[in-house]
ZARO-413563 format. One record per residue (C-alpha): x, z, y; residue number from 1; residue in one letter. Coordinates in Angstrom, 2 decimals. Layout:
# ZARO-413563
+---------+---------+---------+-----+-----+
:       X :       Z :       Y :   n : res :
+---------+---------+---------+-----+-----+
:       X :       Z :       Y : NUM :   A :
...
+---------+---------+---------+-----+-----+
END
This chain:
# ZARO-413563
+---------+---------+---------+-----+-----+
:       X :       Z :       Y :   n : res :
+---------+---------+---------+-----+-----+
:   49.30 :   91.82 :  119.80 :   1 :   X :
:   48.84 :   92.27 :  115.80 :   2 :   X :
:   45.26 :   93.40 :  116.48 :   3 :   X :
:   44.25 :   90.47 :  118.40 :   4 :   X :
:   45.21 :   87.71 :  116.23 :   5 :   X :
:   44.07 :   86.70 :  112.91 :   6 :   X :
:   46.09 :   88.85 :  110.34 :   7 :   X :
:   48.56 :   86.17 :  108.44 :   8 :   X :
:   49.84 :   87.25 :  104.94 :   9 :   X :
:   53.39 :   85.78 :  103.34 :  10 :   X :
:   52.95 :   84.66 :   99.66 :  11 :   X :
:   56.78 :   84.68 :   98.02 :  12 :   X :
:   56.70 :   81.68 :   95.26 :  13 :   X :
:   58.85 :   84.14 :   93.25 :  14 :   X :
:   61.34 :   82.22 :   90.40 :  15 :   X :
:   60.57 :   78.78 :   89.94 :  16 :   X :
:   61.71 :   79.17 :   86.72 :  17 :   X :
:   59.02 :   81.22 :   85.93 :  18 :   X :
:   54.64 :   81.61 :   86.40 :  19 :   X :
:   55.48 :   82.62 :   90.12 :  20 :   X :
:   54.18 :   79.29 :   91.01 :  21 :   X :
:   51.48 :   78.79 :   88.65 :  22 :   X :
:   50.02 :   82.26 :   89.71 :  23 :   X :
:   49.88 :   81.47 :   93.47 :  24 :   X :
:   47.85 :   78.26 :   92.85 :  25 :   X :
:   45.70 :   79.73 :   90.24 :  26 :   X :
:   44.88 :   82.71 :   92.26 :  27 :   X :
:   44.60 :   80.60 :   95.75 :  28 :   X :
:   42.71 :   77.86 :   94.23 :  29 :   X :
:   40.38 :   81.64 :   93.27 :  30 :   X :
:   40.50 :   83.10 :   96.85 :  31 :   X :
:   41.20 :   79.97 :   99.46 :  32 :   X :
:   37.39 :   79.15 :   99.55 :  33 :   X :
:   35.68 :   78.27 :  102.54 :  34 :   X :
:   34.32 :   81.95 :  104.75 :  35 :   X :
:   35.82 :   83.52 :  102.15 :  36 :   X :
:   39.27 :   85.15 :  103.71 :  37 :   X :
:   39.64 :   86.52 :  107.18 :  38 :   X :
:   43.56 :   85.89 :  107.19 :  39 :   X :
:   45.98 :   83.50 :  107.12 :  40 :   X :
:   47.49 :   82.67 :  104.11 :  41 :   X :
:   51.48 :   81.19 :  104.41 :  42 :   X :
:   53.05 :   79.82 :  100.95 :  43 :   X :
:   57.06 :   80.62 :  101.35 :  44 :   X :
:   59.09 :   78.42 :   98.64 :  45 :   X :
:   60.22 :   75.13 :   98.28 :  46 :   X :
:   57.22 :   72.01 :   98.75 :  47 :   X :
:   58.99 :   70.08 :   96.68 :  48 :   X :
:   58.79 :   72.02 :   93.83 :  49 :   X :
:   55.31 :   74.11 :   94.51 :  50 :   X :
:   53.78 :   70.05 :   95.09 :  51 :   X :
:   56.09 :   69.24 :   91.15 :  52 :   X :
:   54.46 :   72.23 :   89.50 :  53 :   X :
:   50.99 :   71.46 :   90.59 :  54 :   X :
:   51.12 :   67.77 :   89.68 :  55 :   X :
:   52.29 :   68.63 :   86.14 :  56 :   X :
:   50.09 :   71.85 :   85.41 :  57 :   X :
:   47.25 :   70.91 :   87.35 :  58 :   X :
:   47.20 :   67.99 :   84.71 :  59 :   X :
:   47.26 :   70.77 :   81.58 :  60 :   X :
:   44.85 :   72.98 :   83.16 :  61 :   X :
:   42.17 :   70.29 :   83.93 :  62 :   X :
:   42.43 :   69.65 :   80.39 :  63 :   X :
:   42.55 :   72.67 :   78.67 :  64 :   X :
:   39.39 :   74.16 :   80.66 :  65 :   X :
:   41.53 :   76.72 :   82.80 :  66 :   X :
:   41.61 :   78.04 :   86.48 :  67 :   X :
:   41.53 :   75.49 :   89.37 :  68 :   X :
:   45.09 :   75.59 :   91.33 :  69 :   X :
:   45.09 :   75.38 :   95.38 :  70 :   X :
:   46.49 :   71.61 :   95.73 :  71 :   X :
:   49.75 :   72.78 :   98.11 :  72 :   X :
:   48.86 :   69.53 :  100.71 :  73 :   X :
:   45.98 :   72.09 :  101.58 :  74 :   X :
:   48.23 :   75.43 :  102.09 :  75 :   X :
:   49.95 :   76.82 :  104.88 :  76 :   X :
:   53.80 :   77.17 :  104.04 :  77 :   X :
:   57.16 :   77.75 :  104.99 :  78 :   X :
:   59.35 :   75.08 :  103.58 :  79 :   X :
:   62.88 :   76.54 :  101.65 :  80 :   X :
:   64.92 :   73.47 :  100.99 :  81 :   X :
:   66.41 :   72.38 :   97.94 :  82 :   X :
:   69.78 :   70.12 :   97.86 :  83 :   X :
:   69.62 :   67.99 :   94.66 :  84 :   X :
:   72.03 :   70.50 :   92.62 :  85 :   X :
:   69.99 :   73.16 :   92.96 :  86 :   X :
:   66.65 :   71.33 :   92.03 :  87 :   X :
:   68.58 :   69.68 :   89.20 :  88 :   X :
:   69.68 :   73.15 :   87.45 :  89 :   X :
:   65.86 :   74.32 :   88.27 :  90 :   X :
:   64.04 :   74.35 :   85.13 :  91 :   X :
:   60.89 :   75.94 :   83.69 :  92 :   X :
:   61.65 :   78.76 :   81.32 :  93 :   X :
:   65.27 :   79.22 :   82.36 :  94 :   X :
:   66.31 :   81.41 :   85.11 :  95 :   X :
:   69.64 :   81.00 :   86.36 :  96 :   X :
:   71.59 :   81.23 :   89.83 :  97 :   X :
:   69.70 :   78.40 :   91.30 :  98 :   X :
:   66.30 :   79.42 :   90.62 :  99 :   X :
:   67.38 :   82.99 :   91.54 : 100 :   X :
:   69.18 :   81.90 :   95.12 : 101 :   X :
:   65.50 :   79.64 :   95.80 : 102 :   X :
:   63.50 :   83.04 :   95.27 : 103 :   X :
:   65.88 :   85.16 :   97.12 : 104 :   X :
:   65.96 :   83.00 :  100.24 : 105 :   X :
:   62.44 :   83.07 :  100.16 : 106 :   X :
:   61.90 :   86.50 :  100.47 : 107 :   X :
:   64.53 :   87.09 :  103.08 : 108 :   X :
:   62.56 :   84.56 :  105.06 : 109 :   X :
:   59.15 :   86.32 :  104.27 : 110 :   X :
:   61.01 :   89.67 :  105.25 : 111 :   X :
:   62.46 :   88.35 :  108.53 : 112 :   X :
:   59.22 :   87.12 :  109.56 : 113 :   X :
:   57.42 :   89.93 :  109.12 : 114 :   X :
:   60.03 :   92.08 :  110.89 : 115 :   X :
:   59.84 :   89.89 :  113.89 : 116 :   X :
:   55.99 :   90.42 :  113.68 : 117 :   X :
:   54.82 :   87.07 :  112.40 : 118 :   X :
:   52.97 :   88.56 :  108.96 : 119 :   X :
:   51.14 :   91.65 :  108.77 : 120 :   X :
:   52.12 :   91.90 :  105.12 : 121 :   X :
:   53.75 :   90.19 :  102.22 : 122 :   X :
:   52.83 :   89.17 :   98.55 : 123 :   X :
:   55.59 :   88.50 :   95.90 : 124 :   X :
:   55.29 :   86.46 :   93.16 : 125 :   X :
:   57.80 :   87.72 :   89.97 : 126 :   X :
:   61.41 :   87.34 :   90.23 : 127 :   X :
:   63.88 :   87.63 :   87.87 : 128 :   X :
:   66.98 :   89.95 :   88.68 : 129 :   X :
:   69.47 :   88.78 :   86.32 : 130 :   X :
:   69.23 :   85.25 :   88.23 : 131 :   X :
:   69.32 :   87.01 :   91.76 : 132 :   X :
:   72.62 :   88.29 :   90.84 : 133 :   X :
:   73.43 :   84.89 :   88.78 : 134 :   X :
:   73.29 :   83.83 :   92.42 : 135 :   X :
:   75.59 :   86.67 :   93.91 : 136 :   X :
:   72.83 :   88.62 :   94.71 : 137 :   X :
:   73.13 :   92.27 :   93.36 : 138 :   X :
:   70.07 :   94.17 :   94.02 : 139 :   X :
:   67.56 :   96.56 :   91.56 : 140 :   X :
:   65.19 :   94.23 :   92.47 : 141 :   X :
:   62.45 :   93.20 :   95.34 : 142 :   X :
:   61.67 :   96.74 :   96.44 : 143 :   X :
:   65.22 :   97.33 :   97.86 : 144 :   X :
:   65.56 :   94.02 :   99.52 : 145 :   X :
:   62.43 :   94.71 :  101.65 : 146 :   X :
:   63.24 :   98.05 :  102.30 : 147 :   X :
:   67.35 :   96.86 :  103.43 : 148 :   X :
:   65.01 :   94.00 :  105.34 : 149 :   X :
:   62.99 :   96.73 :  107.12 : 150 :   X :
:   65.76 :   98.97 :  107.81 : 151 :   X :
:   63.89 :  102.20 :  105.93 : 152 :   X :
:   65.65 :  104.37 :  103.85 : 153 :   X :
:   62.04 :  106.23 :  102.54 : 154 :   X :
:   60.24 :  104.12 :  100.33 : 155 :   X :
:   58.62 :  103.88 :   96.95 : 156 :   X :
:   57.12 :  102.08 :   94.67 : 157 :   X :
:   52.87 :  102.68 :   94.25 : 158 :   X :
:   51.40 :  100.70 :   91.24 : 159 :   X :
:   47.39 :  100.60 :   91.79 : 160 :   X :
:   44.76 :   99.54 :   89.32 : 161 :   X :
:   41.06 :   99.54 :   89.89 : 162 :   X :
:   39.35 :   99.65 :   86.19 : 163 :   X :
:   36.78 :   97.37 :   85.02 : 164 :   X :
:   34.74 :   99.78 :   83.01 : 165 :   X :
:   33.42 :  101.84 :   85.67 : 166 :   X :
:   29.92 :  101.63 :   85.54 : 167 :   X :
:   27.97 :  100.44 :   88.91 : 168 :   X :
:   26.90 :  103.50 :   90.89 : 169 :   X :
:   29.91 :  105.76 :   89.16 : 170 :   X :
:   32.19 :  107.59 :   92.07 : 171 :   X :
:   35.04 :  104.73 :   92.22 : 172 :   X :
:   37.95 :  105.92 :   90.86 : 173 :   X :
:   41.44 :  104.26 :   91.10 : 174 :   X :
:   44.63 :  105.00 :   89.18 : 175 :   X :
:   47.92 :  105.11 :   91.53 : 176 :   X :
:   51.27 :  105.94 :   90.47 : 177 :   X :
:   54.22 :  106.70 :   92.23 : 178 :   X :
:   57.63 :  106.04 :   90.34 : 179 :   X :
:   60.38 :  108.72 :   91.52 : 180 :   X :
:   63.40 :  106.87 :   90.50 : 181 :   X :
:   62.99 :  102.90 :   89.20 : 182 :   X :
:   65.41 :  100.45 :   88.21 : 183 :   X :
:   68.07 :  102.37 :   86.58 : 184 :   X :
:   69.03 :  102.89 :   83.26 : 185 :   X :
:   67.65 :  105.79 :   81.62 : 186 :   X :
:   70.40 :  107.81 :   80.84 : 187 :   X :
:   71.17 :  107.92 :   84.40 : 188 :   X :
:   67.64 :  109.42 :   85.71 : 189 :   X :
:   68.47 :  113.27 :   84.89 : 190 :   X :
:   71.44 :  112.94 :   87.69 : 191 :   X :
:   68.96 :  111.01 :   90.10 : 192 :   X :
:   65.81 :  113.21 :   90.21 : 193 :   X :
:   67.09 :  115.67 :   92.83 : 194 :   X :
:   64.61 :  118.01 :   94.71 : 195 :   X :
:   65.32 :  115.91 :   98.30 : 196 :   X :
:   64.42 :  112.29 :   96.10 : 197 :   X :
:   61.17 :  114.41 :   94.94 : 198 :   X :
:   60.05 :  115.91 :   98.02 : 199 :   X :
:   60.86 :  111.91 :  100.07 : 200 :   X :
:   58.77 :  110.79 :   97.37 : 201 :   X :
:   56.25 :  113.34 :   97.53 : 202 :   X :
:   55.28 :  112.76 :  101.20 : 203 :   X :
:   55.67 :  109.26 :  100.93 : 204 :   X :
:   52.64 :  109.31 :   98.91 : 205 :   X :
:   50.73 :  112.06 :  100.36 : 206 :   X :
:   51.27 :  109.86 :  103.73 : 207 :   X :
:   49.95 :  106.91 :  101.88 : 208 :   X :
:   47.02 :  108.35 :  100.09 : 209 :   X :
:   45.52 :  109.80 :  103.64 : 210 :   X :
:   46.61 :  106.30 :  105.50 : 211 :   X :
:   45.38 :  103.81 :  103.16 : 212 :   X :
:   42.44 :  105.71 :  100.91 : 213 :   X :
:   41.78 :  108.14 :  102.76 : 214 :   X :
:   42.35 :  111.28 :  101.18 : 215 :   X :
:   43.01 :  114.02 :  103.01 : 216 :   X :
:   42.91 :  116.45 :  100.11 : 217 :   X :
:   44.30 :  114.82 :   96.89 : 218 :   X :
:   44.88 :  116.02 :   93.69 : 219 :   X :
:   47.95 :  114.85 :   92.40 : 220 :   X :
:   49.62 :  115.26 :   89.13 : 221 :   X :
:   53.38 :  115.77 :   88.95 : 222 :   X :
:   55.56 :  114.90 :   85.31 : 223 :   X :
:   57.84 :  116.74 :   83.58 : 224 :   X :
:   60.91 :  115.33 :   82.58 : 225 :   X :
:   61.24 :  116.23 :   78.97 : 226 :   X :
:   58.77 :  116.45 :   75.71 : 227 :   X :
:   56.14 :  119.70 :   76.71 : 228 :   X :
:   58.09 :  119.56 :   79.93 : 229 :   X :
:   61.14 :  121.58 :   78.26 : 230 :   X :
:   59.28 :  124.04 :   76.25 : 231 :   X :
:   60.21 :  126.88 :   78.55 : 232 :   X :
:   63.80 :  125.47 :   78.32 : 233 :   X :
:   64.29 :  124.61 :   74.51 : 234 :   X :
:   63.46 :  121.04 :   75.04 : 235 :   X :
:   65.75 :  120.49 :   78.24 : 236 :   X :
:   66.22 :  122.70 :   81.32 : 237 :   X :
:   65.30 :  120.57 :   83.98 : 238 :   X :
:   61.96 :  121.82 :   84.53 : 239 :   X :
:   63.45 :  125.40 :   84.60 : 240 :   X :
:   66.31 :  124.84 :   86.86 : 241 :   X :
:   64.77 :  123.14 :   89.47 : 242 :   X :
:   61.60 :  120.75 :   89.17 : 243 :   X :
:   59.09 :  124.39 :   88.28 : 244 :   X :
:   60.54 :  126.10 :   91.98 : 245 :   X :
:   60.04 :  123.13 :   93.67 : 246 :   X :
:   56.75 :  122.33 :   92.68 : 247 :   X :
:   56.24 :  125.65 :   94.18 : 248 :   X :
:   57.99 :  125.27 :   97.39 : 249 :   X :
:   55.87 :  121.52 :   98.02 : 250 :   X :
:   52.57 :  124.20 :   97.28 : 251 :   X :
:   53.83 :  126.21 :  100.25 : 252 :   X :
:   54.61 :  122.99 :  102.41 : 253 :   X :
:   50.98 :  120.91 :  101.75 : 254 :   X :
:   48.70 :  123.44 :  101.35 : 255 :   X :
:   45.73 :  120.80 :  101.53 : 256 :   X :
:   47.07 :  118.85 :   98.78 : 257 :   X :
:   46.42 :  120.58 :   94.39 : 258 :   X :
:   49.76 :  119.88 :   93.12 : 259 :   X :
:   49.47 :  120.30 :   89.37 : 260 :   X :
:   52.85 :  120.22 :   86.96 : 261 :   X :
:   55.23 :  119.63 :   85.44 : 262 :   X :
:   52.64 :  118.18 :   83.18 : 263 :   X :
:   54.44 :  117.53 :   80.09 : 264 :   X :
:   54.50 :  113.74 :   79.85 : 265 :   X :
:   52.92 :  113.09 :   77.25 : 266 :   X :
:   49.40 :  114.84 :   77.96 : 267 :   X :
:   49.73 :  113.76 :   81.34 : 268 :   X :
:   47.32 :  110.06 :   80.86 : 269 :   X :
:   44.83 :  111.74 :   78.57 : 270 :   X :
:   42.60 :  112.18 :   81.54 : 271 :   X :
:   43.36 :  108.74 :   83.73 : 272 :   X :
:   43.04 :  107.00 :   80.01 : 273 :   X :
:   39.31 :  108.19 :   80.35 : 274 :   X :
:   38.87 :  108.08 :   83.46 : 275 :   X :
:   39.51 :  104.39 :   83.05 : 276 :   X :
:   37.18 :  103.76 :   80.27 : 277 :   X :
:   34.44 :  105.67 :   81.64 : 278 :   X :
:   33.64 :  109.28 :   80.08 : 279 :   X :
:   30.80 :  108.10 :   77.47 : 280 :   X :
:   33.62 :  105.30 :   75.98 : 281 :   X :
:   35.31 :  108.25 :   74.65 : 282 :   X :
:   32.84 :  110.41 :   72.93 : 283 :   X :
:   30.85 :  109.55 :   69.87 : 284 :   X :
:   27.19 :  110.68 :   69.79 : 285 :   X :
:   28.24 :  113.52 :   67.34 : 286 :   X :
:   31.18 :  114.65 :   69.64 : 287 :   X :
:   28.83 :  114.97 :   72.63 : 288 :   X :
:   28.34 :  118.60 :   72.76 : 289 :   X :
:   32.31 :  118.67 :   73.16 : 290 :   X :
:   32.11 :  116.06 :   76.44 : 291 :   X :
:   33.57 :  117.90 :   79.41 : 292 :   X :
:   33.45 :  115.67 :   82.98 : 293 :   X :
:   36.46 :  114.08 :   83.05 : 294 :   X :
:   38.54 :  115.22 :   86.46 : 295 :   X :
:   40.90 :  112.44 :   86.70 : 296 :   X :
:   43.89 :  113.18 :   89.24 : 297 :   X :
:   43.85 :  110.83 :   92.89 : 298 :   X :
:   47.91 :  110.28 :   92.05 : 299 :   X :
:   50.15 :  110.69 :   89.30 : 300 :   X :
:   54.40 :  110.91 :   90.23 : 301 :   X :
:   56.08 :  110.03 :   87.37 : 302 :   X :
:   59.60 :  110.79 :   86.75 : 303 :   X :
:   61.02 :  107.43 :   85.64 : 304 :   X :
:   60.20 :  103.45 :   85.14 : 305 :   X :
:   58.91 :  103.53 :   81.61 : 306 :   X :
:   56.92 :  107.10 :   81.97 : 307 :   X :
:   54.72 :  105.77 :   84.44 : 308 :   X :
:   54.57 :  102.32 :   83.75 : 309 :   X :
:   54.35 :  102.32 :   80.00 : 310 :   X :
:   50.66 :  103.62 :   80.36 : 311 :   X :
:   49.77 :  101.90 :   83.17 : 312 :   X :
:   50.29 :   98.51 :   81.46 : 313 :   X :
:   48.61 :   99.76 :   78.60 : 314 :   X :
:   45.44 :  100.48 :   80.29 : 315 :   X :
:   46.03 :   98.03 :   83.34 : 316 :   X :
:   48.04 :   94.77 :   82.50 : 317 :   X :
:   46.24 :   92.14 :   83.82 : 318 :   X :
:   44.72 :   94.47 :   87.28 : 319 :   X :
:   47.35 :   96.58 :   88.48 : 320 :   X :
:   49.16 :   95.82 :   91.66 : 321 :   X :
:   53.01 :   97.00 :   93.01 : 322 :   X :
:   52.97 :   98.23 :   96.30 : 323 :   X :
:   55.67 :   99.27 :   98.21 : 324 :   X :
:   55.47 :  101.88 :  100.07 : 325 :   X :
:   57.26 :  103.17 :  103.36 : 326 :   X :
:   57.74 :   99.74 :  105.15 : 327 :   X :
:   56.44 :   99.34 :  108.13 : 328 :   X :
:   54.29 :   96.51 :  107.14 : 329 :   X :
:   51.95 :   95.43 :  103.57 : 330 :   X :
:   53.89 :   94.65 :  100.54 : 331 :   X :
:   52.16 :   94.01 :   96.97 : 332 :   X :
:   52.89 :   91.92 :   93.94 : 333 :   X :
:   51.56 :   91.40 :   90.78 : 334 :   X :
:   52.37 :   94.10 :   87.86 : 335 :   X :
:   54.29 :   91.44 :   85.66 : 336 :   X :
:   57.45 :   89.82 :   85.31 : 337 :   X :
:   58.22 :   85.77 :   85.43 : 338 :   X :
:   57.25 :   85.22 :   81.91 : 339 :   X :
:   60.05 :   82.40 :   81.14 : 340 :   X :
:   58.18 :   81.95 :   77.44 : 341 :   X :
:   54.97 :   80.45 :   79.21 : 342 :   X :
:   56.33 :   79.21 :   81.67 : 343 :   X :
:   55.12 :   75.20 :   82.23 : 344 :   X :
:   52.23 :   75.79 :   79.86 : 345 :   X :
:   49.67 :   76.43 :   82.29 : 346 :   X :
:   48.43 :   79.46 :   80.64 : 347 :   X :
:   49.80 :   81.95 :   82.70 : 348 :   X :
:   46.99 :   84.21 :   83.59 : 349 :   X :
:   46.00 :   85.03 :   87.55 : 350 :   X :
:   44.25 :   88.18 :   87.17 : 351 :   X :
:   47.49 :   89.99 :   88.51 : 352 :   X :
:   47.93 :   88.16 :   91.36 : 353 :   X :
:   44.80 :   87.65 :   92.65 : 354 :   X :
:   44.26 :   91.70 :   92.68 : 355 :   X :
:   47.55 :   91.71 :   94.28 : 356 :   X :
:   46.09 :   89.54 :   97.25 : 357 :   X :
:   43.09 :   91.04 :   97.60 : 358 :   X :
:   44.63 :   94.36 :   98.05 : 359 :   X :
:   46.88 :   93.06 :  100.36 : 360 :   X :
:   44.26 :   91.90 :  102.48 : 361 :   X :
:   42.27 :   95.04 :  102.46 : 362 :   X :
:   45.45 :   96.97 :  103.20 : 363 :   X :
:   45.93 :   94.69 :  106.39 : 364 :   X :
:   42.48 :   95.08 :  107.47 : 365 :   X :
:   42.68 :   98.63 :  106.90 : 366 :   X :
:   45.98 :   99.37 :  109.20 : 367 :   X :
:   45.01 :   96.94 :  111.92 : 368 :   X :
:   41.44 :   98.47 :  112.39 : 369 :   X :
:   42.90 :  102.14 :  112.63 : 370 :   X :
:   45.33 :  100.46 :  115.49 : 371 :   X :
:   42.23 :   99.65 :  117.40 : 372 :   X :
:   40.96 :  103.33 :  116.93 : 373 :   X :
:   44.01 :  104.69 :  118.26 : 374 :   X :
+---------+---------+---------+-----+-----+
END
């Protein structure tokens, strides 16, 4: 039944506290033209406030020279009521229990619906966790809610980024990263990493990198949890004890896959860092007789939030996209948080979010065309 109607994607309105709102306009008002998206497109927030936030900013970005926003009378949406507390206590730039209840219920409607088959995939705008559990709502944050949602326990969380420096004709390349453990504090990640977390997470994303790009061999690069990945055990033993053997044992179990690692962390984005910037940004005409081609990896795994995601905003801020996944259906976002300190201005920038639609949509495409084939 999926494959015979037109695929429909959920758009989350995120915090309305925050640029959630402003970023769906900006990047529908991009995307929403006419031929221009084979899919559905279904708004899930509050009308009241998305149709509030587009009078006012709508206003500042007509006269500051910025993006066009969708108008919401135009948009496809599934209405989450406000009582007059809640949109009382809502305001921009301050997330609290109301704005983090609105965003909550919005995604547990998104996530029921898709569930029950109604959306081939879902797009989150930024919430804020802190006001989630404000609101009595204790979770890390949106990956585990979609995951509880879809009743999986393997899941993970992919950040993709296609560069802009490529030059046209290059092979494409495009950097993924798979985070092993995520929202916990970091004192607490030596105790998490376990061999059964890193081999789940391991075959998550050798399943995803043959199901969605298409790579049946990949090279992926695998961190090492301390500086020079323990220094053959006077930095930390970690990489000794366990994470070395295993590497070995994952060798044995996908022998199409080049596993390199532990690659000491902080060597590991020398090559994606290029890669990204194209070989020639790197060398100087005098340093050209030391160019080597640059073999960038197909995945990284990093060991913990910051380790992977540290470089990847550094080289991808504005392009890279969150996907989750492990679900049985699409889920991206956009690789940023709610931005309380812009939020209202109308300067909040779409980039993010428009890569995180389009991705979805190709994903979609992607899955439901292999359906046919099977």
């Amino acid at each position: 039944m999926l494959t015979t109607r037109r695929p429909r994607i959920a758009v989350t309105m995120g915090d309305p506290a925050g640029i959630g709102p402003e970023v769906v306009l900006k990047a529908l008002g991009k995307l929403l033209r006419p031929g221009s998206v084979d899919a559905e497109i279904v708004v899930v927030g509050p009308r009241s406030r998305l149709l509030q936030d587009y009078q006012v900013l709508s206003q500042r970005i007509e006269r500051d020279g910025q993006d066009t926003m969708a108008h919401p009378a135009e948009l496809n949406s599934l209405d989450v009521p406000l009582d007059g507390t809640q949109a009382a206590q809502i305001t921009w730039g301050r997330g609290n229990g109301a704005s983090g209840d609105v965003s909550f219920r919005a995604l547990k409607m998104a996530i029921e619906r898709a569930v029950a088959g109604e959306f081939d995939g879902i797009v989150t705008a930024p919430i804020a966790k802190s006001a989630w559990k404000a609101a009595g709502h204790v979770y890390p944050g949106q990956t585990e809610l979609l995951a509880e949602g879809a009743g999986v326990d393997r899941f993970g969380m992919l950040f993709v980024a296609r560069s802009p420096h490529i030059d046209p004709g290059s092979t494409d390349w495009t950097l993924k990263t798979l985070l092993a453990t995520t929202h916990i504090p970091l004192r607490a990640v030596p105790d998490a990493l376990t061999p059964g977390l890193m081999s789940t997470k391991l075959s998550l994303l050798i399943e995803c990198l043959k199901a969605d790009f298409g790579l049946t061999q990949p090279r992926i690069a695998i961190s090492g949890l301390n500086p020079h990945s323990g220094e053959e055990g006077q930095l930390g033993h970690e990489e000794l004890d366990w994470l070395t053997p295993w590497i070995a044992t994952q060798r044995e179990m996908y022998p199409n896959a080049v596993l390199d690692g532990p690659v000491p962390p902080d060597t590991l984005w020398v090559e994606p860092g290029q890669a990204w910037y194209g070989r020639r940004a790197w060398v100087e005409p005098e340093q050209a007789r030391y160019n080597h081609q640059v073999h960038a990896h197909d995945a990284y795994l990093a060991l913990y939030h910051d380790q992977g995601l540290i470089p990847l905003k550094l080289l991808a801020f504005d392009r890279a996209v969150n996907t989750t996944i492990g679900l049985p259906f699409v889920r991206t976002s956009p690789d940023h948080g709610t931005a309380f300190a812009i939020a209202g201005k109308g300067i909040a920038n779409p980039t993010s979010m428009v890569a995180a639609l389009e991705f979805a949509l190709e994903l979609v495409h992607q899955r439901r065309a292999r359906a046919v084939m099977n």
